[in-house]
C-alpha positions as a LaTeX table, in Angstrom:
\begin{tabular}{lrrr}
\hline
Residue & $x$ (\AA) & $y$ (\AA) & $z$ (\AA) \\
\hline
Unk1 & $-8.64$ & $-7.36$ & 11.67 \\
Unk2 & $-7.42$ & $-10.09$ & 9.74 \\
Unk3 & $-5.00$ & $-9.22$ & 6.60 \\
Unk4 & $-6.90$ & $-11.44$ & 4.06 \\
Unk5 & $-9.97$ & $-10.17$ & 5.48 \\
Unk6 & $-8.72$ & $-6.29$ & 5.15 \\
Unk7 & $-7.54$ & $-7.51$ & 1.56 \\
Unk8 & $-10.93$ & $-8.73$ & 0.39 \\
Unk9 & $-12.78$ & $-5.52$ & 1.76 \\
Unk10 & $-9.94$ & $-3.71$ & $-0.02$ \\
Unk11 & $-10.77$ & $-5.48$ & $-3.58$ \\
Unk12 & $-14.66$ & $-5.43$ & $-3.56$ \\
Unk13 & $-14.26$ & $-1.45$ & $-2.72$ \\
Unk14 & $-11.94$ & $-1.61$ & $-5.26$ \\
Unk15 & $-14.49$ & $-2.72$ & $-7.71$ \\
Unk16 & $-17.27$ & $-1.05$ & $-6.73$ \\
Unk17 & $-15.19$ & 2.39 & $-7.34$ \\
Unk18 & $-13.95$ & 1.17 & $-10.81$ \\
Unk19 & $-17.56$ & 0.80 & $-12.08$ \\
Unk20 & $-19.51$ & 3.13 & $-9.71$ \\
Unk21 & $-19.61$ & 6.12 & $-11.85$ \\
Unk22 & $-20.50$ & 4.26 & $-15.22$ \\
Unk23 & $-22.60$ & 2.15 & $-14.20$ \\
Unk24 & $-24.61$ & 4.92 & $-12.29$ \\
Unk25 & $-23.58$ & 8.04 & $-14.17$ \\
Unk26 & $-24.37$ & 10.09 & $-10.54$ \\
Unk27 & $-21.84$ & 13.19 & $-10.84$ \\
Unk28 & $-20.78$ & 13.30 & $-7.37$ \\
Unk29 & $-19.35$ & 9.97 & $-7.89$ \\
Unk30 & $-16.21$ & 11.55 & $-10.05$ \\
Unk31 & $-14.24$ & 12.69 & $-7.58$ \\
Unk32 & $-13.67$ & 9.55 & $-5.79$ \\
Unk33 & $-14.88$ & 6.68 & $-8.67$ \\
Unk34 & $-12.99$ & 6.22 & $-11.98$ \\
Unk35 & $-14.08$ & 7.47 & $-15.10$ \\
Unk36 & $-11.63$ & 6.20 & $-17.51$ \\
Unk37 & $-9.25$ & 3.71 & $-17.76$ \\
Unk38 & $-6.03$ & 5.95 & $-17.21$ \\
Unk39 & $-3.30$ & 5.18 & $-14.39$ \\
Unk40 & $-4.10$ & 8.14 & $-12.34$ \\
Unk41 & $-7.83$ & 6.90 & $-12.04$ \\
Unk42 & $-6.52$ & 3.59 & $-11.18$ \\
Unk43 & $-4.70$ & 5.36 & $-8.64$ \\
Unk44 & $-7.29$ & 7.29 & $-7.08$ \\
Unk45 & $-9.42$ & 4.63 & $-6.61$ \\
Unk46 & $-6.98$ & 1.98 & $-5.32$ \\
Unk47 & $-6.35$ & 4.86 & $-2.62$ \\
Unk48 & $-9.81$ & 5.71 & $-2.12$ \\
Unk49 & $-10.49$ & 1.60 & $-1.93$ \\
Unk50 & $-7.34$ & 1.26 & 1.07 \\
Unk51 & $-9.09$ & 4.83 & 2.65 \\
Unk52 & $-12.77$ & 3.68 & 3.12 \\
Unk53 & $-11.18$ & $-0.40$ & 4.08 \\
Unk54 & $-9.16$ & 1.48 & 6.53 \\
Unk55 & $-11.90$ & 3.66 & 8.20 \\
Unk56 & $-14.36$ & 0.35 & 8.26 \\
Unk57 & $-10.98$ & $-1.75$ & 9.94 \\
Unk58 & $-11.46$ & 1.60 & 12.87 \\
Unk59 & $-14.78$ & 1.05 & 13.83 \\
Unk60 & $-14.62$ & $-2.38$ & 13.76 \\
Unk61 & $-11.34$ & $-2.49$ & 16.21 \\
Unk62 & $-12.04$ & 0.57 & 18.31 \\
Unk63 & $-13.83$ & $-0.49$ & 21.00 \\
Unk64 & $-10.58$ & $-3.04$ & 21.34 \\
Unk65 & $-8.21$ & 0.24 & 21.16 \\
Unk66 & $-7.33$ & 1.78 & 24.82 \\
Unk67 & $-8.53$ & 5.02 & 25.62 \\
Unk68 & $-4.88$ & 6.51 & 26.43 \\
Unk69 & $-3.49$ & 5.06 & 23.43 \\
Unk70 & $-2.93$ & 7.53 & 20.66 \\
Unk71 & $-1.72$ & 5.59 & 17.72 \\
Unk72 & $-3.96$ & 2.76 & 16.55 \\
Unk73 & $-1.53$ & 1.22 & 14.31 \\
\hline
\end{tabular}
């Protein structure tokens, strides 16, 4: 997957975690979706946000992966 591409995946999840919670108050949002503006939240998310980019970046380069190869990066 392209890096710019990976990048821009990474900064609208990024977004959608920063205002998913208040914006939809759901409470199983909290554990992954900020709910204040602290650095730990900002944190949590940005991982969260490089997690989920990282999982979609796996499906869409699996079926390039080889099946006796262990390490994908």
């Amino acid at each position: 997957m392209n890096t710019y591409l990976k990048a821009f995946i990474y900064l609208i999840l990024f977004g959608l975690l920063h205002f998913g919670y208040e914006s939809t108050g759901l409470q199983f949002l909290k554990p992954i979706c900020g709910t204040n503006e602290s650095v730990f939240q900002h944190l949590k998310m940005g991982f969260f946000a490089y997690f989920f980019a990282s999982l979609i970046e796996y499906v869409v380069i699996r079926r390039r992966l080889k099946a006796n190869n262990f390490w994908s990066s």
